[in-house]
C-alpha positions as CSV (number, residue, x, y, z in Angstrom):
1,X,77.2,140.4,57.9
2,X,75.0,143.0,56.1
3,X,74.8,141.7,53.2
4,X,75.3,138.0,51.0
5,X,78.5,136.4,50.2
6,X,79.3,134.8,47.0
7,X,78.2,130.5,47.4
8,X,81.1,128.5,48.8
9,X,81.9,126.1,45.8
10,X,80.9,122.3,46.6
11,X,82.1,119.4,45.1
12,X,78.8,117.2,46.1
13,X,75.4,117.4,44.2
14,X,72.6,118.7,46.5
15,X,70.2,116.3,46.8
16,X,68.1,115.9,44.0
17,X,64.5,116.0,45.9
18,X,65.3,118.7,48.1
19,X,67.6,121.7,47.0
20,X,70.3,123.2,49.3
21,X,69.8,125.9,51.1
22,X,70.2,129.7,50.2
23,X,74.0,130.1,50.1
24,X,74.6,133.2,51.6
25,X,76.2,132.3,55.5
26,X,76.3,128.8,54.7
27,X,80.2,128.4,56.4
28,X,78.8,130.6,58.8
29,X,75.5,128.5,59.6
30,X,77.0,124.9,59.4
31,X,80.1,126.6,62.3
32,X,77.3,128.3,64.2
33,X,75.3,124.6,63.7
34,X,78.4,122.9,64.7
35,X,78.8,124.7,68.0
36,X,75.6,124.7,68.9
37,X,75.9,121.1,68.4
38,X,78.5,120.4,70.9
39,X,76.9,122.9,73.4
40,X,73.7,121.3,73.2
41,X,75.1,118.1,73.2
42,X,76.8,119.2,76.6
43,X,73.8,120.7,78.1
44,X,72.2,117.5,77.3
45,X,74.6,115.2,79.1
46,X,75.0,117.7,82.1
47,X,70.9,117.2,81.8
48,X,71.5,113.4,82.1
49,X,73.7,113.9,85.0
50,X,71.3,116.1,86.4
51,X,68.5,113.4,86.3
52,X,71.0,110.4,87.2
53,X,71.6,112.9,90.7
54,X,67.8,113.2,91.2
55,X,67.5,109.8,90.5
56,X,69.9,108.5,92.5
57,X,68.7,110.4,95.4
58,X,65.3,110.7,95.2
59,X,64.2,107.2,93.1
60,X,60.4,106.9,91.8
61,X,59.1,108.0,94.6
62,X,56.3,110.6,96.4
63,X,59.1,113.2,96.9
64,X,60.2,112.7,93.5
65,X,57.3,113.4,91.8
66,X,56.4,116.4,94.2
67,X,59.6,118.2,92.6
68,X,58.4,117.1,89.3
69,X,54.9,119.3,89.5
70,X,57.3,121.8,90.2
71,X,59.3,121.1,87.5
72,X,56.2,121.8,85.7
73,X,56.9,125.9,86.1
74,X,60.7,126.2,84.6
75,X,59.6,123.4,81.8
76,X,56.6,125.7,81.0
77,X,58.3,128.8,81.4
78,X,61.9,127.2,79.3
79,X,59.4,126.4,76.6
80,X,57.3,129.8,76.1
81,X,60.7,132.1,77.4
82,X,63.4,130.4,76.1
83,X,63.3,127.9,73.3
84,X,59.4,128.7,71.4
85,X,57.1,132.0,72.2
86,X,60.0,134.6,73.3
87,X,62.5,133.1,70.0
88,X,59.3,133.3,67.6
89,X,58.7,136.3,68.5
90,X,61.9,138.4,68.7
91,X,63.8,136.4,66.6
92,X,61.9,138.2,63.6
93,X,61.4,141.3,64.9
94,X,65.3,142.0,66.0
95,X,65.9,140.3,62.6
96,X,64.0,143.1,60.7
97,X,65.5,146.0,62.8
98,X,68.6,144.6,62.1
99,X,68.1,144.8,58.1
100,X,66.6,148.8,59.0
101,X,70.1,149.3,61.0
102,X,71.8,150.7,58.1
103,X,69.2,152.6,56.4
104,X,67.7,154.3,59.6
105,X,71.5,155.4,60.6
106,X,72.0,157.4,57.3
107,X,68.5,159.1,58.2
108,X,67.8,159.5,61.3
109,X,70.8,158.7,63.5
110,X,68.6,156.2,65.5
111,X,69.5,152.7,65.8
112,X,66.1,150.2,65.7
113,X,68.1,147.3,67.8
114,X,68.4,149.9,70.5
115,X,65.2,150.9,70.0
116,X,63.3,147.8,69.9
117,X,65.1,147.1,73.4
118,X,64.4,150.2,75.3
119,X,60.3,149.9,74.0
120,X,60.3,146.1,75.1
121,X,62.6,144.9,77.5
122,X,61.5,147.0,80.7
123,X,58.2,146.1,80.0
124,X,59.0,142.4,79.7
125,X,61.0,142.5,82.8
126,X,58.3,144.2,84.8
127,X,55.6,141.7,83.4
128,X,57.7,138.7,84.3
129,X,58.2,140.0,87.9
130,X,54.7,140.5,88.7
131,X,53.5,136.6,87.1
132,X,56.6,135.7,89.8
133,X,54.9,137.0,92.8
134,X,51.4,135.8,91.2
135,X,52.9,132.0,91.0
136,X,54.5,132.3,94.9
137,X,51.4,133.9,95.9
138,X,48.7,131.3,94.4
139,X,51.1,128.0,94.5
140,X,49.0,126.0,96.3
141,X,45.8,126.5,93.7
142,X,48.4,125.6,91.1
143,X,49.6,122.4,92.7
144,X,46.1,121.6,93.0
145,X,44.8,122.5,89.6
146,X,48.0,120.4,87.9
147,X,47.9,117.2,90.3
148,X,44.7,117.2,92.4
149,X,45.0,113.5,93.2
150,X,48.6,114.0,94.8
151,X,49.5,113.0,98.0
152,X,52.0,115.2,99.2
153,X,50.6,119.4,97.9
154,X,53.0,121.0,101.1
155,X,55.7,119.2,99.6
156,X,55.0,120.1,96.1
157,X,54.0,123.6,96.6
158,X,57.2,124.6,98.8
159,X,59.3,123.1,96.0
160,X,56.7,125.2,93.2
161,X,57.6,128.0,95.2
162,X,61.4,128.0,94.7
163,X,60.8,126.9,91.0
164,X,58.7,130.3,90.4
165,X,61.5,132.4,90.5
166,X,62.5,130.9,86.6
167,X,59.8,132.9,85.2
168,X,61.3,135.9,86.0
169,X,65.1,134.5,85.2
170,X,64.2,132.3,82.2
171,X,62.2,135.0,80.7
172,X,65.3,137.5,81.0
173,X,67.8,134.8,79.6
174,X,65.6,133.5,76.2
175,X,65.1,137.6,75.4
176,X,68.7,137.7,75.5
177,X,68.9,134.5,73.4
178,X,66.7,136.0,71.0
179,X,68.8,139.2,70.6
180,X,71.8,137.3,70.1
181,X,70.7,134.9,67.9
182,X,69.4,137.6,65.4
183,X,72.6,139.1,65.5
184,X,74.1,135.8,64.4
185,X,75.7,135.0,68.0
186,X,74.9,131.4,68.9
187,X,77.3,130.5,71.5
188,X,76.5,132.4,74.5
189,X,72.7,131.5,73.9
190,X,73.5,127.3,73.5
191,X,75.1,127.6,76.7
192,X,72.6,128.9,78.9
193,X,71.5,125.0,79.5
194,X,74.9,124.1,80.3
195,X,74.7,126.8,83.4
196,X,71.7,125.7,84.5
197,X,72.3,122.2,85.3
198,X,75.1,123.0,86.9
199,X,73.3,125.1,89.4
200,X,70.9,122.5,89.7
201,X,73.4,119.7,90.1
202,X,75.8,122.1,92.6
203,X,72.7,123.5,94.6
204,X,70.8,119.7,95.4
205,X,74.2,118.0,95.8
206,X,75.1,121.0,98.8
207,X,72.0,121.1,100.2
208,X,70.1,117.8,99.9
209,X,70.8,117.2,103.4
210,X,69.3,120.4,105.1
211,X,66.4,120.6,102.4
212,X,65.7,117.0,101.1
213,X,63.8,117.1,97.4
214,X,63.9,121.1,97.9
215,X,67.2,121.5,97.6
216,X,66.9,120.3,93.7
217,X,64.1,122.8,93.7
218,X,66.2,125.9,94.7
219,X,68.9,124.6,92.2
220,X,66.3,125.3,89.7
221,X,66.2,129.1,90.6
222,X,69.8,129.1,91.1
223,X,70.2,127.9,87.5
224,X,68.1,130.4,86.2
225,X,70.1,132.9,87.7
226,X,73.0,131.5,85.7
227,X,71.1,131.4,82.8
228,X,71.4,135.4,82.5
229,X,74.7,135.6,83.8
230,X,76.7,133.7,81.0
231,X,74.5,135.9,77.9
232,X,74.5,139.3,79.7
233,X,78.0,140.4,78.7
234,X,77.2,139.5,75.3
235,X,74.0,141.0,75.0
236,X,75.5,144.4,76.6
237,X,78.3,144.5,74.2
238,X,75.0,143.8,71.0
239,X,72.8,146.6,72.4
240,X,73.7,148.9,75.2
241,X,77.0,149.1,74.1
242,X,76.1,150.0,70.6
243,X,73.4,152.5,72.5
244,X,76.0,154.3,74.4
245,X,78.7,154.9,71.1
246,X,76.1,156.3,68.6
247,X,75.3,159.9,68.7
248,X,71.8,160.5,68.5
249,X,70.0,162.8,66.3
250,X,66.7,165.1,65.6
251,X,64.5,163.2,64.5
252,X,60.7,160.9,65.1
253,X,61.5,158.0,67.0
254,X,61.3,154.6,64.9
255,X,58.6,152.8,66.1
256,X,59.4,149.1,67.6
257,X,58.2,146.7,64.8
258,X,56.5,143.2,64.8
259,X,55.4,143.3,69.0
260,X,52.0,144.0,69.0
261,X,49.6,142.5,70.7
262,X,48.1,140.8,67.6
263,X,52.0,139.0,66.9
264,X,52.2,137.9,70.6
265,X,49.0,136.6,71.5
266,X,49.0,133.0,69.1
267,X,52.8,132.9,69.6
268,X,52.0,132.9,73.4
269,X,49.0,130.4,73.1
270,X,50.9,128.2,70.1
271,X,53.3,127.4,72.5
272,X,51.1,127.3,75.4
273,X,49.5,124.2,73.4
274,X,52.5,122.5,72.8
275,X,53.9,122.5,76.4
276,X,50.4,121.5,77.8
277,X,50.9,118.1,76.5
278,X,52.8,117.6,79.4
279,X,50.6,119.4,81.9
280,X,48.1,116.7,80.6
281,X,50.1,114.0,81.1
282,X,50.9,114.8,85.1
283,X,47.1,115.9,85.3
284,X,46.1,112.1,84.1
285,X,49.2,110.2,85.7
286,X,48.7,112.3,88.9
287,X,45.6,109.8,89.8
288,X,47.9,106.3,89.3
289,X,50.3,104.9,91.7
290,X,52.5,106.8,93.1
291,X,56.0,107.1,90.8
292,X,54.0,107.4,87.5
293,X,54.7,110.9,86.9
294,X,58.8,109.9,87.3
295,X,58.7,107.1,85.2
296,X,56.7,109.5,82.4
297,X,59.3,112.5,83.0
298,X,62.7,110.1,82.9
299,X,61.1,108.4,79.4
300,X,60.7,111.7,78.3
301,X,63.6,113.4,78.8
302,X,65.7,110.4,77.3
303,X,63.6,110.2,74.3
304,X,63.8,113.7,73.5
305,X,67.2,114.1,73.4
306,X,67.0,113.1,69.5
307,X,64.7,115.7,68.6
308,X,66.2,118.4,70.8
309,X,69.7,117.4,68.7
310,X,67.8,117.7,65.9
311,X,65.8,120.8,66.4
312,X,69.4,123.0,66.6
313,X,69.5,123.2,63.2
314,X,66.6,124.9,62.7
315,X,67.2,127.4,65.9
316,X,70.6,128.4,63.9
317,X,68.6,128.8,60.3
318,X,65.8,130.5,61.9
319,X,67.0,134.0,61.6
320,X,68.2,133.1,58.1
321,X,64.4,132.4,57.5
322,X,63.0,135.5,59.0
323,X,65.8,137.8,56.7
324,X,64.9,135.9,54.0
325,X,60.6,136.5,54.1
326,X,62.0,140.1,55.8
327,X,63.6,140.5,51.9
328,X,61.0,138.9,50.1
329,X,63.2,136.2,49.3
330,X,60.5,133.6,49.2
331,X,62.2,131.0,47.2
332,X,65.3,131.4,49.7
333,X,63.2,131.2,52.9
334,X,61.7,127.6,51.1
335,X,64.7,126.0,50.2
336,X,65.9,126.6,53.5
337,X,62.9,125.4,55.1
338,X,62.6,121.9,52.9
339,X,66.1,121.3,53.7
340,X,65.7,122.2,57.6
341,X,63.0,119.3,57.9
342,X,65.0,116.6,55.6
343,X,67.9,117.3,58.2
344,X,66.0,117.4,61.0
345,X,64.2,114.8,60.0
346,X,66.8,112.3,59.4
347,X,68.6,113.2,62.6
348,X,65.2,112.3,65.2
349,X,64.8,109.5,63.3
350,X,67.9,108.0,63.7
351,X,68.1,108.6,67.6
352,X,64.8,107.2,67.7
353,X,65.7,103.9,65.9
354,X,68.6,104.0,68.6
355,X,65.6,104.0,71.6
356,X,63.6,101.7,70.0
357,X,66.3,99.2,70.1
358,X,68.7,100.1,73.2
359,X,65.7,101.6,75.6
360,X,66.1,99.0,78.4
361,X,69.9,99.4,78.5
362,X,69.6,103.3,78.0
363,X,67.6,103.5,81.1
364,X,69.6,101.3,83.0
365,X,73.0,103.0,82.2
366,X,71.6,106.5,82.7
367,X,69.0,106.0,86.0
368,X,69.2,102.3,87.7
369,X,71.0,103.5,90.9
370,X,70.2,104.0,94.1
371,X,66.8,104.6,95.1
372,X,65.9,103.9,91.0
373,X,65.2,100.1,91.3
374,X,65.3,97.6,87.9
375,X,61.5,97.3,88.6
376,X,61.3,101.0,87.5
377,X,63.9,100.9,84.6
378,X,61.5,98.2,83.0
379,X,58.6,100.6,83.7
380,X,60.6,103.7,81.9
381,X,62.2,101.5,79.3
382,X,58.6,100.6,77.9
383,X,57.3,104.0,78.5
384,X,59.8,105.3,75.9
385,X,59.8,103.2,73.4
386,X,55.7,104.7,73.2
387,X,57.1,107.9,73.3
388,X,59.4,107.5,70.9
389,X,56.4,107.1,67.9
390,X,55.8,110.4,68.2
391,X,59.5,111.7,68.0
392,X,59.3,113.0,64.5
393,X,55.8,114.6,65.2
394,X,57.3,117.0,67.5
395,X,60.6,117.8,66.1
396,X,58.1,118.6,62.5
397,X,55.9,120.7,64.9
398,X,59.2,122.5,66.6
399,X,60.4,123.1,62.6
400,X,57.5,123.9,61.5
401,X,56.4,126.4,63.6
402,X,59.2,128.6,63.4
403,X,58.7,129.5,59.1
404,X,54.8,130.4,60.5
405,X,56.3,133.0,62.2
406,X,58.9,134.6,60.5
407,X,57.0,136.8,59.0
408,X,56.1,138.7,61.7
409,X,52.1,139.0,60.9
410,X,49.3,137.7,62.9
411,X,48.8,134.3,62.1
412,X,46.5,131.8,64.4
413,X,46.9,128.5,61.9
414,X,49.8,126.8,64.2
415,X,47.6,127.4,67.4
416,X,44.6,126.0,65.4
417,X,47.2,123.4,64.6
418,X,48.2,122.9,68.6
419,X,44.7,122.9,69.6
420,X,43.5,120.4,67.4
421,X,46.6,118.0,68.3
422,X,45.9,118.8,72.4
423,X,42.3,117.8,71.6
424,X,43.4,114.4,71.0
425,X,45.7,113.8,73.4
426,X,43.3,114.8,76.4
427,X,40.5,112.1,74.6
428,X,42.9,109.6,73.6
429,X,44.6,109.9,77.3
430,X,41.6,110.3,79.2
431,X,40.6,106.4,78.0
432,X,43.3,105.3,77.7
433,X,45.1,106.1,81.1
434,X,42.4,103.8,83.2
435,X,43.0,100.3,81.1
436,X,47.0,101.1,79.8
437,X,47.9,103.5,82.8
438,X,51.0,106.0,81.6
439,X,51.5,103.6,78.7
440,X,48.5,105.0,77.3
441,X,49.2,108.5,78.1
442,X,52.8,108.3,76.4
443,X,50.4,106.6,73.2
444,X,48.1,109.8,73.6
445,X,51.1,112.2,73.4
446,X,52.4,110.6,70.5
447,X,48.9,110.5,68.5
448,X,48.5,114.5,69.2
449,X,51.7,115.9,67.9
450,X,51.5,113.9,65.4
451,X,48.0,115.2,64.1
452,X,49.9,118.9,65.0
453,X,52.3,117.8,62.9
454,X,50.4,117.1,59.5
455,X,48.2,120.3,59.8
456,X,51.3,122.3,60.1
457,X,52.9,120.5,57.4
458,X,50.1,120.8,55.3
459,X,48.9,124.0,56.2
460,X,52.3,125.9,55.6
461,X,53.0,125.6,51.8
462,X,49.2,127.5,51.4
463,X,50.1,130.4,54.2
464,X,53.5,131.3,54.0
465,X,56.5,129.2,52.4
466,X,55.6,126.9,48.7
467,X,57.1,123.9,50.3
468,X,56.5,121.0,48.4
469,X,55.0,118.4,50.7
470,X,54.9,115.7,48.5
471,X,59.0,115.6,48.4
472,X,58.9,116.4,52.2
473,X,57.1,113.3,52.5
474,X,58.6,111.0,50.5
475,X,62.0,111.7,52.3
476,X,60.5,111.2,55.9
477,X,59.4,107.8,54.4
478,X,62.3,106.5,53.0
479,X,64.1,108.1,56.2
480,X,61.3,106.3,58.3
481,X,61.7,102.9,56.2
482,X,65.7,103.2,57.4
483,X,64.9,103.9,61.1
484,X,62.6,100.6,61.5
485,X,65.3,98.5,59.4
486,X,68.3,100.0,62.4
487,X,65.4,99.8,65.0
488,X,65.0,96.5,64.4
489,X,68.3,95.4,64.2
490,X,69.3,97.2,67.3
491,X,65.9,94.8,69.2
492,X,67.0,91.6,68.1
493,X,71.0,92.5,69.2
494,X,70.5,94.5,72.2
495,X,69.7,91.3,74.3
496,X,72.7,89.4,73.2
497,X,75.1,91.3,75.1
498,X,74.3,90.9,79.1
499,X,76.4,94.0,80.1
500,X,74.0,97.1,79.9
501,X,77.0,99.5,78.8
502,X,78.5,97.4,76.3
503,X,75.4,96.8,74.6
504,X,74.6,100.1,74.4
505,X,77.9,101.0,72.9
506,X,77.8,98.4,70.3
507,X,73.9,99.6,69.8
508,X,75.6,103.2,68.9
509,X,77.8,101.7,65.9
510,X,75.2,98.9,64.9
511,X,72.2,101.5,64.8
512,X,73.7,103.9,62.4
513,X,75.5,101.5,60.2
514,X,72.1,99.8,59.3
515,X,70.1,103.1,59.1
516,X,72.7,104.3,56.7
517,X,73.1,101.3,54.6
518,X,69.4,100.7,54.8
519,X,69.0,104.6,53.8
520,X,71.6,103.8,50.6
521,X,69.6,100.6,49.6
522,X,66.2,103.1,49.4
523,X,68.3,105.9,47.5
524,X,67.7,108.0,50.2
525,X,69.9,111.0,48.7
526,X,69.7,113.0,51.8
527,X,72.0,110.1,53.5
528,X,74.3,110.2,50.2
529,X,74.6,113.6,50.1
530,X,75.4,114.1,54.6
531,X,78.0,111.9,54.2
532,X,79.8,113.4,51.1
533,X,79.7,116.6,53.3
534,X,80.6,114.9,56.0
535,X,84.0,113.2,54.3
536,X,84.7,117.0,52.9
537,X,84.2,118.5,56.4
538,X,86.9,116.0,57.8
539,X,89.4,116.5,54.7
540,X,89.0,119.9,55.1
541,X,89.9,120.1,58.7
542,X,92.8,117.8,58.2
């Protein structure tokens, strides 16, 4: 794929507000989007499973949350190494040695993928080693510093010490992500989730017994060894492989682009920001009863699962992106943007209509089991629907930051951005965590990525792409005005069905029906136009 192909001919208008994307790769994208889809949507039910066994086990309890502050280092370190920092960093800069490939191997003979891994990885590698033995080392100022109100820190700081292990393996598996993904290979990097929580779920299952809670915690580092595993042959056959075939000739070595200490450092700290929303939540929730800190993390993860779905979208278009502003193609790169956050859009807003009406039942189905009592499913249930207000702030922030990026250049706007949106959720949590308890910090989460969310979106049509906010905004509202019609619906339904599983499967074909015929009534085109695609997909497969 060194070049464009020719636009695949479509017998559906584009949306009139927002244009299609740029048309080179789009069979390619909307496969690589499709399987990345199902992988996800595997990693996030093997996710499920994985919290239904921890659940089920463990409950709401002290020993719970003690593996949750630990659960604090691989979520950190999946967030800077995996899915934000490490991917908006590399993705670009693989992207443009990628574009130099051809050119530099009619000159000098030197391939700049080959060279961009041999100036970067054993550095990464050794850096990630040492903050390993740093975290073992000082886990017990950690555990204190993250949750100095909890009651159990031996417990906590045995299971952070297991955990720590994922900076070194987490870091390893998203460079490989990001290697792979610039080269246009998705699948081996969508499952590396899928490996994980089958560690997780394999290593607390076998040794729950011997270990208690700690057994979940060495699943972690066992996951993270699996992590690598499934992406290394893939990533040998994209770089050392290549290395090892091409003769090498005279000449000045090609300097590594786009890794410089300017590029990294508001990468690092941008997402830094946006994962410390949740080391502010277990810092604030640490000082309530005991089980607060589970009930946040189980709302959480259910009520993310829309904007992680939609978010894969943009992780499959983001290399697209960083070729196009690579080539100059500004007016490609926005396009592709605009129609990135109508998708993405669309897609969290829908799941969150789906939470806002089905949470009880959701939460019953997935975690009321065992030690997991109906006391806490209530608990969770209400925590999520807060959460789920600020949904579409974070998915906008996740899509948002990625066109910041692309470019490659120094650029401290989306940290700006983060800080601004962390400075209200530590205000708006601190008061409101003592009258409203972890209702009021999921309210304070929600009210900070949201501000994130309009300085990015405001902030990115003057900096780097022309997007035209206006339209952007005018779809999120007619998208929003559909979500509250479904949400409502699925709230006044939900408690007419007394089996919890029914419910929630007559939920999943009541909630889309009415977001999609309320989306038609307000001429949402972006609605029109998925399902025309959606008809041709399935003609075109049959």
């Amino acid at each position: 794929m060194t070049g464009p192909t020719p636009p695949a001919p479509e017998s559906v208008p584009p949306p009139p507000v927002l244009a299609p994307g740029p048309p080179p790769l789009g069979r390619f994208l909307a496969r690589a989007a499709a399987v990345t889809a199902g992988l996800t949507v595997a990693g996030a039910l093997l996710g499920l499973v994985r919290d239904q066994t921890i659940a089920r086990i463990y409950g709401a309890s002290t020993e719970s949350d003690a593996f949750l502050i630990a659960w604090t280092v691989p979520e950190m370190a999946a967030t800077l190494l995996i899915e934000d920092a490490m991917a908006l960093l590399l993705v670009p800069a693989f992207s443009h040695a990628i574009t130099r490939r051809a050119a530099a191997a009619r000159t000098s003979g030197q391939d700049p993928v080959s060279e961009l891994v041999a100036a970067t990885l054993p550095r990464l590698l050794g850096a990630l080693a040492a903050l390993t033995g740093l975290l073992i080392l000082f886990a017990p100022q950690f555990v204190r510093a993250l949750a100095p109100g909890f009651a159990d820190p031996a417990l906590a700081v045995d299971c952070t010490r297991l955990t720590a292990l994922t900076v070194l393996t987490y870091g390893t598996a998203g460079y490989f992500s990001a290697v792979l993904r610039a080269h246009g290979s998705f699948l081996p990097p969508a499952g590396v989730y899928i490996a994980s929580n089958i560690g997780i779920i394999g290593t607390t299952l076998l040794l729950n017994s011997l270990w208690g809670v700690r057994a979940a915690a060495a699943g972690v580092a066992v996951g993270g060894v699996l992590m690598v595993l499934v992406q290394l042959p893939a990533f040998l056959r994209r770089t050392a492989w290549r290395a090892a075939r091409r003769p090498r000739r005279a000449g000045p070595r090609l300097a590594p682009p786009l890794v410089g200490f300017a590029v990294v450092a508001p990468i690092m700290l941008f997402a830094a920001g946006r994962q410390s929303q949740v080391l502010v939540e277990r810092f604030l929730a640490s000082s309530l009863p005991g089980g607060a800190i589970s009930h946040l993390n189980y709302a959480q993860k259910v009520a993310q699962l829309p904007m992680v779905l939609s978010l894969m979208f943009c992780t499959v278009t983001f290399p697209v992106i960083a070729k196009a502003v690579a080539a100059g193609d500004r007016e490609g790169a926005r396009r592709r943007v605009e129609n990135d956050l109508a998708l993405a859009g669309l897609v969290v807003l829908l799941g969150t209509a789906l939470i806002l009406g089905y949470a009880p039942e959701l939460v019953e189905v997935l975690f009321q089991r065992g030690a997991f009592t109906a006391e806490d499913t209530g608990t969770t249930a209400a925590v999520m629907r807060v959460y789920a207000a600020g949904l579409l702030g974070h998915t906008l922030v996740g899509a948002l930051g990625r066109p910041f990026f692309s470019a490659g250049r120094p650029t401290w706007y989306p940290f700006a951005a983060m800080a601004a949106g962390l400075i209200v959720t530590v205000a708006a949590g601190t008061a409101a965590a003592g009258p409203w308890g972890v209702y009021g910090i999921a309210a304070a989460n929600a009210a900070g990525i949201c501000a994130t969310a309009l300085l990015l979106l405001f902030g990115l049509g003057s900096r780097v792409v022309a997007i035209e906010v206006g339209a952007i905004g005018r779809t999120l509202a007619r998208l929003g005005a559909a979500a509250g019609a479904a949400a409502l619906a699925g709230w006044l339904a939900a408690p007419l069905t007394a089996d919890p599983l029914l419910s929630l499967a007559l939920g999943a074909l009541l909630v889309p029906a009415v977001f999609t015929a309320a989306g038609l009534a307000l001429r949402a085109p972006e609605i029109v136009h998925l399902l025309a695609l959606t008809r041709q997909r399935i003609r075109h497969v049959r």
